[in-house]
VEXDREN-2710 file (C-alpha; in Angstrom, 1 decimal):
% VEXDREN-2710
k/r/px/py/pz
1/UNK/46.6/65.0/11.4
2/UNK/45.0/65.2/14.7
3/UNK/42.3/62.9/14.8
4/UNK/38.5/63.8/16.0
5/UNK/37.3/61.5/18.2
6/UNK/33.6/62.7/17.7
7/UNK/33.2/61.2/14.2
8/UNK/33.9/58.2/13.1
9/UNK/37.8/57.6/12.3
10/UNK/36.7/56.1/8.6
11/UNK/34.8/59.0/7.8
12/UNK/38.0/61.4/8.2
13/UNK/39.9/59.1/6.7
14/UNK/37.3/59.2/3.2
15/UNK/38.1/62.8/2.8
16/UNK/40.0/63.9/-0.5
17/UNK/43.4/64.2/1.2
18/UNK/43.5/60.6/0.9
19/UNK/42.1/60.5/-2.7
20/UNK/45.4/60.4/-4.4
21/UNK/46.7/57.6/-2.4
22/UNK/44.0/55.3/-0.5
23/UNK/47.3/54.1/2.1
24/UNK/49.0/57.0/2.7
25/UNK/50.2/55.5/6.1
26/UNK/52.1/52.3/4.5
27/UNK/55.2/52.3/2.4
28/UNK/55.8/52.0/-1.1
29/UNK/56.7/48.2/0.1
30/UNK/55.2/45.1/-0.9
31/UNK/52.4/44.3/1.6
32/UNK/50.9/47.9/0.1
33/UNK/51.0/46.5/-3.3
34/UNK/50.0/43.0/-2.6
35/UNK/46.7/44.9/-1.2
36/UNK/46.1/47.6/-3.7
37/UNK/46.9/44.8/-6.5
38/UNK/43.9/42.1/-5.2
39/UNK/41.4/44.9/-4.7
40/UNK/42.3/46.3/-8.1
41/UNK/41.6/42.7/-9.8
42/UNK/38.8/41.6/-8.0
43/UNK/36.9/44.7/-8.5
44/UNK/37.8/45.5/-12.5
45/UNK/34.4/44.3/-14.2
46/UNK/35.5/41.8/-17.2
47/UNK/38.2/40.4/-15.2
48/UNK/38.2/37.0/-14.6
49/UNK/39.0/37.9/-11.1
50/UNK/35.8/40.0/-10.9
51/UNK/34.2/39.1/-7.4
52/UNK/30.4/40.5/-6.9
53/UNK/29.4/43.1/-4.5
54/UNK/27.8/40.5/-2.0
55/UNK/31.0/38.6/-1.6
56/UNK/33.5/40.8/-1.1
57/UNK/33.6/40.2/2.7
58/UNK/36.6/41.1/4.8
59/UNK/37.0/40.3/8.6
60/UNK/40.0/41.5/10.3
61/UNK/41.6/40.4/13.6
62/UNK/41.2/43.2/16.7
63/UNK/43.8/42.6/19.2
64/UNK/47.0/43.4/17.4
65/UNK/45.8/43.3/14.3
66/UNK/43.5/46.8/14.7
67/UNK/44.6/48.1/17.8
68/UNK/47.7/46.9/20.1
69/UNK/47.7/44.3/22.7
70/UNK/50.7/44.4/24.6
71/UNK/51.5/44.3/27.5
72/UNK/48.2/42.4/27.5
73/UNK/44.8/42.1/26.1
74/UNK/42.8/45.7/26.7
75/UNK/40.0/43.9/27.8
76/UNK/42.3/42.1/30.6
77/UNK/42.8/46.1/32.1
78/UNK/38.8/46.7/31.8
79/UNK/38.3/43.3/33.9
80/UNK/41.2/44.6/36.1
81/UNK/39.6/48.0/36.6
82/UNK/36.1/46.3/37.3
83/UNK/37.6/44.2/39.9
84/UNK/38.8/47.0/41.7
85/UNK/35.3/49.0/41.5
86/UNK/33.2/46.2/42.3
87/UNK/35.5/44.8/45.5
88/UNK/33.6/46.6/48.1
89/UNK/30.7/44.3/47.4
90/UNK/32.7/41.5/47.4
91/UNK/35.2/41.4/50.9
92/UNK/35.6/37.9/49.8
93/UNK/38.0/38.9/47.1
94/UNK/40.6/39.8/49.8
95/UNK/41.9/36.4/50.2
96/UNK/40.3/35.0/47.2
97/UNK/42.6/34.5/43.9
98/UNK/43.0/35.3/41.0
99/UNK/41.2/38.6/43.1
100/UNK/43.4/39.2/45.7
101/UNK/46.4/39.6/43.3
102/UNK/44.1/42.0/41.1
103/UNK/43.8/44.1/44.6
104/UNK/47.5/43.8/45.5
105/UNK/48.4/44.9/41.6
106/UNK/49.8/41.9/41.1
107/UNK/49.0/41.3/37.8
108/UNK/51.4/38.5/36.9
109/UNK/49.9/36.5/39.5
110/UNK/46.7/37.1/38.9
111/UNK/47.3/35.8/35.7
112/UNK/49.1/32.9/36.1
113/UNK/46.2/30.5/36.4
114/UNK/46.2/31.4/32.5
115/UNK/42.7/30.8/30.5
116/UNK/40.7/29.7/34.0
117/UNK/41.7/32.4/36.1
118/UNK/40.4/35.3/32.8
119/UNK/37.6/33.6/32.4
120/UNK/36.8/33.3/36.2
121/UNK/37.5/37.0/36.6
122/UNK/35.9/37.8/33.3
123/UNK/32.0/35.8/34.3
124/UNK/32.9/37.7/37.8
125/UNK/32.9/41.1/36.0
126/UNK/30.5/40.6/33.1
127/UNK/28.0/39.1/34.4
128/UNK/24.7/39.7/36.5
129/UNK/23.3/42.5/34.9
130/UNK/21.9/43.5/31.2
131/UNK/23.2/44.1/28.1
132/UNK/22.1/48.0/28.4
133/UNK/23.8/48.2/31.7
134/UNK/27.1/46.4/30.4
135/UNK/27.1/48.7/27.5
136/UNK/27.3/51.7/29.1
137/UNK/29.9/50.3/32.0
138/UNK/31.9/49.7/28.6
139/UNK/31.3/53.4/26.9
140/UNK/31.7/54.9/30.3
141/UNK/35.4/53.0/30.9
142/UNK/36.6/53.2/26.9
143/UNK/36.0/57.2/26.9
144/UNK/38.5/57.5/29.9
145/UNK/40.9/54.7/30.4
146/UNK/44.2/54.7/29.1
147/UNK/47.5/52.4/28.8
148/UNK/49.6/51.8/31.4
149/UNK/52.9/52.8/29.2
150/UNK/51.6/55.5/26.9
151/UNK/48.9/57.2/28.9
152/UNK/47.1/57.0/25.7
153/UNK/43.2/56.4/25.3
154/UNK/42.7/52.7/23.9
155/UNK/41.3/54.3/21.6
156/UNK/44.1/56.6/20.3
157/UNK/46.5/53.0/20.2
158/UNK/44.6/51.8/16.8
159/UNK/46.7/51.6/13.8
160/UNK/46.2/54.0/11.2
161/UNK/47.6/52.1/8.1
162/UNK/44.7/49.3/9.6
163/UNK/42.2/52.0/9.5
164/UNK/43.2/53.0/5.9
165/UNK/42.5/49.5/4.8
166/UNK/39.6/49.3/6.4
167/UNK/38.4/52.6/4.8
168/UNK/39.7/51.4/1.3
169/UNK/37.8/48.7/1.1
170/UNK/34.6/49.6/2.3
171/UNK/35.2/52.6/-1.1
172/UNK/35.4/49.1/-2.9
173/UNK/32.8/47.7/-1.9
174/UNK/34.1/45.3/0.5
175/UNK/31.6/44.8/3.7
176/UNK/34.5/44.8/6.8
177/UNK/34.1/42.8/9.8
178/UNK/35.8/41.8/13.2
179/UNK/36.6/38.4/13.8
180/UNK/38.1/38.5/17.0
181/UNK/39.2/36.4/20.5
182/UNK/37.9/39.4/22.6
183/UNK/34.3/40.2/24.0
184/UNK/31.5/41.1/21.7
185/UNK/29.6/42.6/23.7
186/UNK/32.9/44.6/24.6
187/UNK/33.8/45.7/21.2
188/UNK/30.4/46.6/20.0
189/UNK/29.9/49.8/22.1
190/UNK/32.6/51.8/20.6
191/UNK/34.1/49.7/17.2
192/UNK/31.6/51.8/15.4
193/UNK/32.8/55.1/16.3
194/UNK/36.1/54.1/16.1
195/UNK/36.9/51.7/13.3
196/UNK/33.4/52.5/11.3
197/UNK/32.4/49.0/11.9
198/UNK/28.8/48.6/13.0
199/UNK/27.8/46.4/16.1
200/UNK/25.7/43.9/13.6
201/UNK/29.3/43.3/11.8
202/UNK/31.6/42.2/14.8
203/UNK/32.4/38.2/15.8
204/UNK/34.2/37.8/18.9
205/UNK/33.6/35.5/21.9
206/UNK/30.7/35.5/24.4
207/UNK/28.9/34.5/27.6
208/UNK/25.2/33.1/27.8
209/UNK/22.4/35.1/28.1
210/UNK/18.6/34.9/29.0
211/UNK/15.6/37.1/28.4
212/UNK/13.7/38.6/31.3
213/UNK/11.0/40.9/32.0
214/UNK/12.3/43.3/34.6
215/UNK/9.9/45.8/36.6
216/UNK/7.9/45.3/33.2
217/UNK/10.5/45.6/31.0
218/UNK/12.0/43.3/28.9
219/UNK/15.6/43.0/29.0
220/UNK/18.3/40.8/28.1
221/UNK/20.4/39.3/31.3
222/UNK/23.8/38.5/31.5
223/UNK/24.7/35.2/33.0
224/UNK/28.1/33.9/34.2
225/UNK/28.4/31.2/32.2
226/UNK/30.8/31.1/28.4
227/UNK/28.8/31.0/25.0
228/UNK/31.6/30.9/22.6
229/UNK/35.3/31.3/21.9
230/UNK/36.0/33.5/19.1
231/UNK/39.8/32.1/18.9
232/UNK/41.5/29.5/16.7
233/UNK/39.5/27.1/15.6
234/UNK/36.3/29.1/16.9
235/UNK/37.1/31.8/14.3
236/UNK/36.0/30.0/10.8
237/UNK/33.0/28.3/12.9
238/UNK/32.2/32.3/14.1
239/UNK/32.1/33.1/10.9
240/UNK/30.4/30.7/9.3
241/UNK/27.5/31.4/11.8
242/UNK/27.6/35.5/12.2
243/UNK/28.3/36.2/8.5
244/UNK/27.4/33.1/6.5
245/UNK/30.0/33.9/3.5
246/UNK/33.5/32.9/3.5
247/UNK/35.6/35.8/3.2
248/UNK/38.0/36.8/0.6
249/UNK/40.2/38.9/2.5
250/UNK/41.5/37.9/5.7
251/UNK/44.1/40.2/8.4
252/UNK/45.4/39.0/11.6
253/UNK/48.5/38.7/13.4
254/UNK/48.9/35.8/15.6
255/UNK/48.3/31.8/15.4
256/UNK/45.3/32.7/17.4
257/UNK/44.0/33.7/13.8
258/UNK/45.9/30.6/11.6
259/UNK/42.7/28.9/11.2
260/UNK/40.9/32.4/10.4
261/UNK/43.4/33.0/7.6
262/UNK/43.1/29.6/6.1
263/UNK/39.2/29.1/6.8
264/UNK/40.0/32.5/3.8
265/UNK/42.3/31.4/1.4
266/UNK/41.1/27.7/1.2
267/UNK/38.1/28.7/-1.2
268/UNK/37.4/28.8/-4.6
269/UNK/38.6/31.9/-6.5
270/UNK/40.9/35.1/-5.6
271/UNK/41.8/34.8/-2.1
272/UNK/43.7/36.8/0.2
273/UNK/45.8/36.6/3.1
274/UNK/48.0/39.1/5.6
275/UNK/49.9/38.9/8.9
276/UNK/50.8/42.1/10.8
277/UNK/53.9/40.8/12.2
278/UNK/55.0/43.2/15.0
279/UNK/58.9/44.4/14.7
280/UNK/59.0/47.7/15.8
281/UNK/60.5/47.4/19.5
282/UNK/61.0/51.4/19.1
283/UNK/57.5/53.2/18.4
284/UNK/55.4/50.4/19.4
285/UNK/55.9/46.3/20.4
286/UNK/58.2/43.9/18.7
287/UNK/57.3/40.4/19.9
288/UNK/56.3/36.9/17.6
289/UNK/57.3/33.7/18.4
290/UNK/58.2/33.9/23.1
291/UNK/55.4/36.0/23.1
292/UNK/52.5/35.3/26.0
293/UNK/50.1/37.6/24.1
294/UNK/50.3/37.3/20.4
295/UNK/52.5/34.5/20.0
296/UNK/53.2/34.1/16.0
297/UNK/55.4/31.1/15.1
298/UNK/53.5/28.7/12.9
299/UNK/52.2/31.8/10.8
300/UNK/55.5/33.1/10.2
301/UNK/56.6/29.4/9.3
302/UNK/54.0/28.6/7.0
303/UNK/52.6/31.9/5.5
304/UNK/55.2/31.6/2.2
305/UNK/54.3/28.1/1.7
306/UNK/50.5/29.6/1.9
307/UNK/50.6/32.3/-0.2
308/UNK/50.0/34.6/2.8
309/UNK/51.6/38.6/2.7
310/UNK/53.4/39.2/6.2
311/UNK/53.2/43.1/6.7
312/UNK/56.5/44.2/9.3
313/UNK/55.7/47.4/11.6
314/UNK/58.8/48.4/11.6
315/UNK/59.4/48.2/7.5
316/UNK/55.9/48.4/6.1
317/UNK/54.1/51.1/8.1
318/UNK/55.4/55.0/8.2
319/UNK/53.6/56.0/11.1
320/UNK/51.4/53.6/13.7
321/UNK/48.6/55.7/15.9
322/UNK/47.0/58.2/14.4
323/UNK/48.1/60.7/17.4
324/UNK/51.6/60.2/16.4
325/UNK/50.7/62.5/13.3
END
């Protein structure tokens, strides 16, 4: 099915081709069944699994978990992209790094100052203006940009069996959230459209900002200076302050979300817990444990232990984007 990018993905996805079976894009395996079973049980009235309306909360990962992330972050190419467009202004970023390397396209290098060097180019880039301007910048660059390897749209690199779930759960009653490391102010303009996920429903991190009155106006400015991280042990706090409920699903798919997963599954009552685990070096990325972006190791060793489903690409999933159908 060739997907319409005018309407949301979710509402294509509610139509009654997919009535008979709510995950046609997963295999008969048993992450599927580990999902359909919980849902089943915690939304049977007179079970004693039964969990109300108002707490069926589910936040899910972004970056690998909903769309792909390799070879790096999407939000790392938007920054790139900015740098590039906004270097006339700023001569100073000839001989200035991590900036210089972004000019040369030297990406590795630019990144090699790890956490400080992002963040430096990130306040560089997101900052300065208001959130109006900042959310068109972002509508304007998601509607064209694509990935360096595919050519695809960001957009058309989600994962369909993901955007099942999330369809599924919201026919169950389950309220579906982001939870994620990225920008929130960068996933709000489009995760709507996309995953049917509303702005008012998405955690991720952020910089500071200020209110101001501008030419009469009021408007909300920008500042380069970090809010929150939306990453490991950020997530459960996140959560605790954006959504207020713990949740009783949980999806991610690196130890950037460990603490997510068992902020989850450390509550009272049916709980629920999955890793996409990416294994599928062929139609999209296979990387876990060496990985710079990603890197899963102490959720593949303790997820069994936990009680935690591990989903592989490669054995769990019949197709990946939704442009591959």
């Amino acid at each position: 099915m060739k997907t319409n990018w005018t309407i949301p993905i979710a509402l294509l996805l509610s139509s009654s081709l997919y009535a008979a079976d709510p995950l046609p894009s997963w295999n008969n395996s048993a992450p599927k069944q580990a999902i359909t079973t919980f849902v089943e049980k915690v939304t049977t009235e007179g079970s004693p699994d039964f969990v109300p309306l108002p707490e069926r909360i589910a936040v899910f990962d972004n970056d690998g978990t909903l769309w792909a992330e390799q070879p790096m972050y999407f939000q790392a190419f938007f920054i790139f992209d900015r740098i590039k467009t906004l270097a006339p202004a700023h001569p100073e970023w000839a001989e200035k790094e991590p900036f210089a390397s972004v000019l040369k396209g030297d990406l590795k290098s630019a990144l090699a100052g790890g956490e400080k060097a992002l963040v430096e180019m990130a306040m560089a880039t997101h900052a300065g203006m208001t959130n109006e301007e900042f959310d068109k910048i972002i509508r304007d660059w998601i509607s064209t940009a694509r990935h360096p390897d595919t050519g695809r749209l960001y957009t058309e690199m989600i994962y369909q069996p993901m955007i099942e779930v999330l369809t599924y759960l919201r026919a169950n009653g389950f309220k579906t959230f982001i939870v994620s490391g990225g920008g929130i102010e960068f996933m709000r303009p489009w995760a709507e459209r996309v995953y049917g996920i509303p702005p008012e429903q998405i955690v991720g991190s952020s910089i500071k900002t200020k209110y101001e009155v501008r030419d009469g106006k009021p408007a909300i400015i920008r500042l380069p200076d970090l809010n929150f991280i939306d990453d490991k042990e950020g997530k459960p706090i996140g959560i605790h302050q954006h959504i207020g409920r713990r949740p009783r699903m949980a999806f991610g798919n690196s130890d950037g979300d460990f603490q997510m997963l068992e902020w989850t599954t450390s509550g009272s009552g049916p709980r629920f817990a999955m890793i996409i685990h990416h294994t599928d070096a062929v139609r999209e990325f296979a990387y876990d444990r060496q990985s710079h972006i990603g890197k899963l190791a102490k959720g593949l060793d303790q997820a069994p232990n936990l009680g935690w489903n591990i989903a592989s690409i490669k054995d769990d999933w019949k197709t990946i984007f939704p442009t591959d159908n």
